[in-house]
C-alpha positions in Angstrom: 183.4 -142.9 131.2 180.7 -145.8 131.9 181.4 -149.1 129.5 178.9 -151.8 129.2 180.5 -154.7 128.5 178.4 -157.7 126.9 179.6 -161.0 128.2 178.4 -163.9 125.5 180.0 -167.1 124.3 183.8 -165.3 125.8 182.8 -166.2 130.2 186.7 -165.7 130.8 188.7 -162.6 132.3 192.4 -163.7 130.2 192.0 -162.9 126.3 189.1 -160.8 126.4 189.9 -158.0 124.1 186.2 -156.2 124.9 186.7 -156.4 128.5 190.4 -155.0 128.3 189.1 -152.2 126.1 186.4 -151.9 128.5 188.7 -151.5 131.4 190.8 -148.8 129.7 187.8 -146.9 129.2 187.1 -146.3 133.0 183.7 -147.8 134.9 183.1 -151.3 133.9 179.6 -152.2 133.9 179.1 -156.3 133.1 176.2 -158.2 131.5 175.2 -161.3 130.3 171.7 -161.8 128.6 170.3 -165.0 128.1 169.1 -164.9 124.3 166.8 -167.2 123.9 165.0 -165.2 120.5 166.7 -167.7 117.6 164.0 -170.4 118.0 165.6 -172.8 116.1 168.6 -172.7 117.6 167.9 -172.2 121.4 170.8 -173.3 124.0 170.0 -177.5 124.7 169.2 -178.5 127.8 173.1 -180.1 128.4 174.1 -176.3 127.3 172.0 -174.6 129.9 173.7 -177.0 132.6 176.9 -175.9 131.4 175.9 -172.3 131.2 174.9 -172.0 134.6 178.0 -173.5 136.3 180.3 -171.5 133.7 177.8 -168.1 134.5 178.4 -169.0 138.8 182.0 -169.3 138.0 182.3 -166.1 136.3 180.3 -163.7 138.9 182.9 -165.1 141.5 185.7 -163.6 139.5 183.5 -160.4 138.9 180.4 -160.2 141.4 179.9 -157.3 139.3 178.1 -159.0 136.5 174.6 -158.2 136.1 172.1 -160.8 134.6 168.9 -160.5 132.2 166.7 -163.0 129.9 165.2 -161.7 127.0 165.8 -159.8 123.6 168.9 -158.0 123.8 167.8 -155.5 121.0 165.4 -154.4 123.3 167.3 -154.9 126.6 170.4 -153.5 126.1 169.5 -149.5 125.3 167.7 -149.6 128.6 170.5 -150.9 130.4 172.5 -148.2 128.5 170.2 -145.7 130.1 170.6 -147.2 133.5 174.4 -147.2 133.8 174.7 -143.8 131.8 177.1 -146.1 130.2 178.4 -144.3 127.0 179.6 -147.0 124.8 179.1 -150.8 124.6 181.2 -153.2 123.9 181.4 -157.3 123.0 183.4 -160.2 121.7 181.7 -161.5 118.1 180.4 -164.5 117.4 179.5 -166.0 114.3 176.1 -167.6 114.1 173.8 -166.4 111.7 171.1 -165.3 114.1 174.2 -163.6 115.9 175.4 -161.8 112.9 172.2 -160.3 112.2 171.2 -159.2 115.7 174.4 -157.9 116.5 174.0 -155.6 113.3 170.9 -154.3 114.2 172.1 -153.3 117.5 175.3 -151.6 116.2 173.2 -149.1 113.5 170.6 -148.8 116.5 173.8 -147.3 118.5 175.2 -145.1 116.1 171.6 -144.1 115.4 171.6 -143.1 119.4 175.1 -141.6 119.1 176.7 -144.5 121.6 180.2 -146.2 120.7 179.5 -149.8 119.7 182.5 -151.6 119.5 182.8 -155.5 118.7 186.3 -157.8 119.0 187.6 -161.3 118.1 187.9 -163.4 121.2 187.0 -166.8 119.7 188.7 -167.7 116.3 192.7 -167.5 115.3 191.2 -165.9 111.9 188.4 -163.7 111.4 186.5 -165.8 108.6 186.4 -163.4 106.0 190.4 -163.2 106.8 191.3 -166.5 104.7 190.2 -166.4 101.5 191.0 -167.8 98.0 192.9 -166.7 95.1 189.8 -165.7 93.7 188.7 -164.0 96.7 186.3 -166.5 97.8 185.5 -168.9 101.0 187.2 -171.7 101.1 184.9 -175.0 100.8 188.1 -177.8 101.4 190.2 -178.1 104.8 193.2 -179.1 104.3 194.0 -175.7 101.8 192.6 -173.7 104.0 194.2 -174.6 107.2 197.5 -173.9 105.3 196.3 -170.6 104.2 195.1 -169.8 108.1 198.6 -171.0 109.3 200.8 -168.6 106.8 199.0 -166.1 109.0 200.5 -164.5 112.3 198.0 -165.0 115.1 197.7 -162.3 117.1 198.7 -162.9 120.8 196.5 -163.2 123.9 195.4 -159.6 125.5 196.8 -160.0 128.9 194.2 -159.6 131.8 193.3 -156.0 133.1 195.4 -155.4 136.1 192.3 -153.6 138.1 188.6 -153.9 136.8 186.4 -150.8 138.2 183.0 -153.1 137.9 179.6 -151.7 139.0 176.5 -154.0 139.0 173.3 -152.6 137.8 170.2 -152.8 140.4 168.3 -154.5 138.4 170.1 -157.3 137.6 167.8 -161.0 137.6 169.2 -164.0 139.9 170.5 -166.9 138.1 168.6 -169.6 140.1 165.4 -168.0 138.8 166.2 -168.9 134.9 166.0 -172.0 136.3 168.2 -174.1 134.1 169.5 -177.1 136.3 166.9 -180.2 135.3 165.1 -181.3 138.4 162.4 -184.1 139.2 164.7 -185.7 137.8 168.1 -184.1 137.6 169.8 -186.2 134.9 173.3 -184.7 135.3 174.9 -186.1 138.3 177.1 -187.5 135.5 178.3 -184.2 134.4 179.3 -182.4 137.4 181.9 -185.6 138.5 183.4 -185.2 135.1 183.4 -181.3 134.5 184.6 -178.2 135.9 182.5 -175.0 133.5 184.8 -171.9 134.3 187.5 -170.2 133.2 189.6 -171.8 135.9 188.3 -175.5 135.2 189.3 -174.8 131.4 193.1 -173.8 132.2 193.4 -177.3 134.6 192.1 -179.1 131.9 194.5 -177.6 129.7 197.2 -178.3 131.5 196.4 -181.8 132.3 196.0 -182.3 128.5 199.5 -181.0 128.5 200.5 -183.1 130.9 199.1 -186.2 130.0 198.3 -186.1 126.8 199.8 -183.8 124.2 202.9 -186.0 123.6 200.6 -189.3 122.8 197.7 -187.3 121.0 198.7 -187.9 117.3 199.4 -191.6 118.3 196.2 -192.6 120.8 193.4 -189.3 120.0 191.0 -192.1 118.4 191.1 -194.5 120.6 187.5 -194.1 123.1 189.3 -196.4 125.6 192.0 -194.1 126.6 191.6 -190.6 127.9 193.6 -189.5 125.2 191.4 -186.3 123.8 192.0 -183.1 125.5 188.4 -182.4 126.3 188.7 -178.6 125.9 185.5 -178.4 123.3 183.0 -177.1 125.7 185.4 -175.0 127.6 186.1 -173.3 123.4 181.7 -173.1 122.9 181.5 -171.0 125.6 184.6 -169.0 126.0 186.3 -169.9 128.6 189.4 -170.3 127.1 190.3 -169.0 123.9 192.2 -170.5 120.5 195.0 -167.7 121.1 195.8 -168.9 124.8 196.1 -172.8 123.4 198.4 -171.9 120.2 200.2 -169.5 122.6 200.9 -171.9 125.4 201.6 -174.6 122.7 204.2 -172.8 120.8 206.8 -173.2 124.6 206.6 -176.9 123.9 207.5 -176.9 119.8 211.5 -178.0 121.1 210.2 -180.9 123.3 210.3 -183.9 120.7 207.5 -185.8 123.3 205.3 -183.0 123.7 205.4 -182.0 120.0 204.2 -185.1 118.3 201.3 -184.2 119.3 200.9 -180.7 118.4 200.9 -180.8 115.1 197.7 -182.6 115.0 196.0 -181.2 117.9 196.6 -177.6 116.4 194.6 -179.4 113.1 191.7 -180.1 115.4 191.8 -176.4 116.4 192.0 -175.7 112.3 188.5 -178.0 112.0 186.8 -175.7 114.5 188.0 -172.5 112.3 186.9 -174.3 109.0 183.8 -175.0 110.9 182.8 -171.3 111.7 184.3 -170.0 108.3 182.0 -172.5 106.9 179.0 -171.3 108.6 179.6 -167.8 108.7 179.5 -167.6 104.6 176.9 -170.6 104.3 174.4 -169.6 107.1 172.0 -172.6 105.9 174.6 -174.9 107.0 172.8 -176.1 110.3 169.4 -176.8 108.1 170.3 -177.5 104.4 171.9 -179.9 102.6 175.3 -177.6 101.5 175.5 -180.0 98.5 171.9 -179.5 97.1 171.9 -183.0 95.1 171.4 -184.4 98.6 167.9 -182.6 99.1 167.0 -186.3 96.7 168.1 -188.9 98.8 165.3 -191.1 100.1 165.3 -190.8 103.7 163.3 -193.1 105.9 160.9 -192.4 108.9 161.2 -194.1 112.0 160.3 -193.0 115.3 161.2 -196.8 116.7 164.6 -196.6 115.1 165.5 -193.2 116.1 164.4 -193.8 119.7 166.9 -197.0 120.0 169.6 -194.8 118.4 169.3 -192.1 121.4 168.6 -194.8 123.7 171.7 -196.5 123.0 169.7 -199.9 122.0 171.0 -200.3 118.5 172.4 -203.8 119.1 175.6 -202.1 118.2 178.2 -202.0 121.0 180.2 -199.6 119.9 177.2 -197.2 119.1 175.6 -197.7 121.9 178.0 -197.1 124.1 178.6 -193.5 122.3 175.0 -192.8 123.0 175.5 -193.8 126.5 178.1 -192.0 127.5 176.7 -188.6 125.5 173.8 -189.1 127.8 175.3 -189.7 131.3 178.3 -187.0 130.7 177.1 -184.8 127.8 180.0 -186.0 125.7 181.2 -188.4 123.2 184.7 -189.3 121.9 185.4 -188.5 118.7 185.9 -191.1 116.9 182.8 -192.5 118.6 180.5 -189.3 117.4 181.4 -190.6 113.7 180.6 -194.0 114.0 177.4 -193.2 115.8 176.6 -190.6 113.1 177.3 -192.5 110.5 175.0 -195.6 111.3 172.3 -193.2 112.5 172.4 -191.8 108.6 173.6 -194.3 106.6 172.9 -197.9 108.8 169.2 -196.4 109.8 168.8 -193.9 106.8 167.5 -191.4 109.1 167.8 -187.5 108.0 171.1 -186.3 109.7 169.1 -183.3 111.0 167.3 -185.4 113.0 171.4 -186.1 114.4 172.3 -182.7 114.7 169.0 -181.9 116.8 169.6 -184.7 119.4 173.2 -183.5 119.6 172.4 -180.2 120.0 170.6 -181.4 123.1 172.7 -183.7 124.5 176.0 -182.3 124.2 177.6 -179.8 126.6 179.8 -179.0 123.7 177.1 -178.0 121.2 178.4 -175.4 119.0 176.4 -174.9 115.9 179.3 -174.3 113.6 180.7 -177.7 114.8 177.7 -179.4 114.8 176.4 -178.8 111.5 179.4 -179.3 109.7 180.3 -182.6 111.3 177.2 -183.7 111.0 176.9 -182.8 107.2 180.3 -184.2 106.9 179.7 -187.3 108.2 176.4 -187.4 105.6 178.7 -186.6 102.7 176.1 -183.4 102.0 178.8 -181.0 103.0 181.7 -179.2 102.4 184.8 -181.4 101.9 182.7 -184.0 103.3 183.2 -187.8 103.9 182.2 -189.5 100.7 179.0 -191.1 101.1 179.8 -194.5 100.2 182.2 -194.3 103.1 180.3 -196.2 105.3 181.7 -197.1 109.0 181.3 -200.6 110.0 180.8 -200.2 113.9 182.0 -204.1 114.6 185.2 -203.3 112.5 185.4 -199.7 114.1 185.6 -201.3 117.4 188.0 -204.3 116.9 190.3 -201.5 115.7 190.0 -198.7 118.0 188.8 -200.1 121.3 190.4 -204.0 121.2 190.1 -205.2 124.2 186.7 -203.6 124.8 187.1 -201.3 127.5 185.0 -198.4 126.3 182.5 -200.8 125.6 182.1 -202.5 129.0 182.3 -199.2 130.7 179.3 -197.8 129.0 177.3 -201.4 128.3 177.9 -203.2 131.4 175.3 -205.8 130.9 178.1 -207.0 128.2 181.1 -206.7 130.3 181.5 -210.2 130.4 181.8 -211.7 127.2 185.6 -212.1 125.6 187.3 -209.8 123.9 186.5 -211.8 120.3 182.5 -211.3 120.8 182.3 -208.0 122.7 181.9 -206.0 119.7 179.1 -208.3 118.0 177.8 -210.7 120.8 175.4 -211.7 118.3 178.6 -213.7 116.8 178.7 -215.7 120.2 177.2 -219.3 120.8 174.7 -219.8 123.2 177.4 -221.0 125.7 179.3 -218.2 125.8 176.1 -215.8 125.9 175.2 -218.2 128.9 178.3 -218.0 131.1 178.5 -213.9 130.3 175.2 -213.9 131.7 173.6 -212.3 128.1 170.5 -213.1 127.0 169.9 -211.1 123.5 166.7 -209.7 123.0 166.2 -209.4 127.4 169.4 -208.1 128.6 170.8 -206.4 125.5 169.2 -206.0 121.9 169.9 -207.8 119.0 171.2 -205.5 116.3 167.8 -203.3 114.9 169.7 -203.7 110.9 172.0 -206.3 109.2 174.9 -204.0 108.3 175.6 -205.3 104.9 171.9 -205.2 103.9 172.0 -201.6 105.6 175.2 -201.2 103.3 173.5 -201.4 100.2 170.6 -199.9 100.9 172.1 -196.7 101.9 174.4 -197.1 98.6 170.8 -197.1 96.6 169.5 -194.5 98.3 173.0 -192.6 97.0 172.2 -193.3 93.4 169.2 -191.1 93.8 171.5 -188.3 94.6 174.2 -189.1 91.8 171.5 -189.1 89.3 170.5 -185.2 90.8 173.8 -184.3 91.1 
């Protein structure tokens, strides 16, 4: 029997429960198909960069895999037809515009008489697995990553021994989906700092093992140390799974080092569940306000502010060094991504949509689920969200989690100069010391766009608006 077997957001051979059922079956027949139909939420460009090193990676595991760009409601019965396949079978995922198309196509089969199968490759927990007492969705973290973690999670599916793979003739060629930027290609930053691929994820797992698992809890806000485990595009798109990272974690839980850190990584891998349980039962999540009495607050409009925002011109070191290093390496620390948020919505008062599109851009870790509900959490809008008059000062956010200012000069050389007691608000600095760190404000770096304490209370204002809807 013929299986076609829809790669998606799972471009790994190890825990890939569709391609081991696949396997079983007899004739393998692999696919990917660029969807590009959800208009809203199309991949960004830092995605399709990722997406065509991960895709190249993936063919040289299995040179079987046959490409296509379109519809897949439309595609995949013809492909069905050309491999005589007779069943087809993916990995889920979870976004709305996923949920619906991948429902349509499964009644389509049955309508056609063709097995339609679907697996979890990419959550710990089905989201509709963790519920309430009262048989709802959770809408706070912390309960429901204790309710996710009274669970057993299954184990990884071990790879298929032999893969009987036959590509289809009419499969596309990558190159001609062209999505590599050129004239100018703006990601020589990203290829010296990632490895898309199944193979680049596991060493990047096991240097976070190495390196960093046993100082995580301690160091995993700090921007100036490579302290974070940088697995969060490698999760987007699949090439290595939550299963592998709690199974490989669980032969460390007797080394007292190694297990500091565990704990609270693990935590991190809980947010990214809450994320998609999140999204999957509040499917406005990327686009609406999930608390409602935020559709009131006063936003502003400024195309000048936002564009020194993404620019990484805000007169804020620590922001703009965030925005910098999202744009040269399609990534930002943490911690960083907060700050950064924070002063975009509540420093600027600009709609945090308008953060979550330039994110979705940017970031070669875009995931929607993660994007939306940081983002909202960040606004206080969401769901066990930040309170709103929570309010990051970046100047204090720096002193404290990058002291000596290493993050900062790395990213805004033109301060790398200037002591440690200014290099966080070199506004602060006489003109003495602006003059021997060869800074002039306003030429070589911007003075800050906002006063924070006047930006301070006029974000709190704008709040009032919402109490008063609330």
């Amino acid at each position: 029997m013929t299986t076609l077997l829809w790669f998606r957001q799972d471009l790994r051979l190890r825990d890939n429960p569709a391609l081991a059922a696949a396997a079983v079956r007899g004739r393998v027949v692999p696919i990917f198909i660029l969807d590009e139909t959800d208009k809203n939420w199309a991949p960004g460009a830092a995605s399709r960069w990722w997406l065509h090193h991960s895709l190249n990676a993936l063919r040289k595991q299995l040179d079987a895999l046959s490409l296509y760009r379109g519809d897949p409601k439309t595609i995949l019965p013809k492909l069905v037809a050309e491999a005589k396949a007779t069943a087809v079978v993916w990995n889920r995922c979870y976004e709305p515009h996923a949920v619906k198309r991948d429902t349509a196509i499964k009644e389509r089969f049955k309508k056609d008489g063709v097995a339609a199968e679907s697996f979890n490759a990419a959550l710990l927990n089905e989201p509709w697995d963790i519920q309430t007492g009262s048989g709802g969705p959770y809408k706070v973290f912390t309960p429901y990553w204790r309710a996710a973690q009274s669970r057993d999670f299954a184990a990884p599916v071990a790879k298929p021994k032999t893969i009987d793979a036959q590509q289809l003739g009419s499969s596309e060629k990558l190159d001609d989906w062209k999505l590599l930027p050129v004239k100018p290609d703006w990601t020589k930053g990203f290829a010296e700092r990632w490895t898309p691929g199944e193979q680049g994820a596991l060493d990047r797992f096991e240097e976070f093992i190495a390196e960093g698992l046993a100082t995580y809890g301690e160091l995993r806000d700090r921007p100036d140390k490579a302290s974070t485990s940088r697995l969060s595009p490698h999760l987007h798109f699949g090439e290595i799974s939550p299963r592998q990272i709690h199974a490989r974690l669980a032969a460390y839980q007797d080394d007292k080092p190694k297990n500091a850190g565990i704990a609270k990584f693990m935590s991190e891998i809980g947010w990214r569940e809450f994320a998609h349980h999140l999204l999957y039962h509040f499917p406005k999540l990327p686009d609406a306000n999930w608390r409602s009495a935020f559709d009131a607050y006063p936003w502003r409009s400024s195309k000048a502010d936002l564009k020194a925002w993404q620019r990484g011109m805000t007169g804020y070191p620590l922001v703009d060094a965030g925005m910098r290093e999202l744009w040269t390496t399609g990534f930002m620390h943490n911690r960083v991504r907060m700050i950064a948020a924070s002063f975009l919505i509540k420093h600027l008062r600009l709609d945090w949509r308008l953060g979550e599109q330039w994110f979705w851009d940017t970031l070669v870790d875009a995931d929607l689920a993660n994007n939306a509900a940081g983002w909202q959490w960040v606004a206080g809008s969401g769901a066990d969200a930040s309170p709103y008059f929570r309010i990051f000062n970046p100047v204090a956010q720096g002193e404290k989690f990058d002291p000596n200012g290493d993050y900062v000069r790395r990213w805004c050389p033109e301060l790398s100069k200037l002591p440690d007691k200014f290099i966080h608000a070199p506004w602060k600095a006489d003109d003495d010391v602006l003059k021997a760190a060869g800074v002039t404000l306003g030429k070589d770096y911007p003075r800050p766009i906002v006063d924070h304490d006047e930006a301070r209370k006029a974000a709190l204002e704008g709040y009032q608006k919402v109490r008063k809807s609330g």
